[in-house]
Residue, then its C-alpha position, 0 to 999 in steps of 0.5 A: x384531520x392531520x395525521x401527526x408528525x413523528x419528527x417534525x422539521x424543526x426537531x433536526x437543528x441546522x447544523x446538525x443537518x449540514x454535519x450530516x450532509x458533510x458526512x456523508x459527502x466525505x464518505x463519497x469522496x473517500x470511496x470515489x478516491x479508492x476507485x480512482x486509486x484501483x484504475x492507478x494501480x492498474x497500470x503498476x499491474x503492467x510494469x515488470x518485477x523489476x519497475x516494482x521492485x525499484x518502487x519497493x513493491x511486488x506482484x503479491x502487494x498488488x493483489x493484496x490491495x487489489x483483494x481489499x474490500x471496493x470502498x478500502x483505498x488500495x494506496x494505503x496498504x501499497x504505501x505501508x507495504x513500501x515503507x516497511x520494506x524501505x525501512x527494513x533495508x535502512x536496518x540490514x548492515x552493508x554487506x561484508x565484502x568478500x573475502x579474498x581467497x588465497x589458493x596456495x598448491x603444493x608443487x609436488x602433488x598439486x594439492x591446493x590447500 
């Protein structure tokens, strides 16, 4: 007596089969990447502010990415993070130059106007 088949072999097409398995090896790829990406970023925790700064990063982006769930790619927030802040400074006017002061003193008191 043969016990029956809830799904047998060729109820799953090929296909289907391969769609599945190419899932869920993107999946891993996508999670072995974000840990890469957290052993990189552990060498942007050793730079100083300024090395941070010139890449438009700081000490809080690093914990935020660093705060993310372990399959979330760290670069991603670090990326987005970078580019509001480059965009942000392409909006700032220049600076005003400053203005030159004029100090005037009125030879009887020394009082500077």
């Amino acid at each position: 007596m043969s016990l029956p088949v809830a799904f047998p072999a060729t109820s799953m097409p090929l296909y289907a089969v391969r769609a599945l398995l190419r899932a869920v090896a993107a999946g891993l790829a996508r999670v072995r990447r974000a840990i890469r990406h957290r052993q990189d970023l552990a060498m942007l925790i050793g730079a100083d502010d300024r090395a941070l700064a010139d890449i438009g990063l700081n000490r809080t982006d690093l914990r935020d990415a660093l705060s993310q769930p372990v399959w979330r790619d760290p670069s991603e927030l670090l990326t987005r993070r970078a580019g509001e802040r480059r965009q942000a400074a392409r909006r700032m006017p220049p600076p005003m130059p400053r203005a030159q002061l004029r100090v005037v003193t009125d030879g009887l008191n020394g009082i500077s106007t």
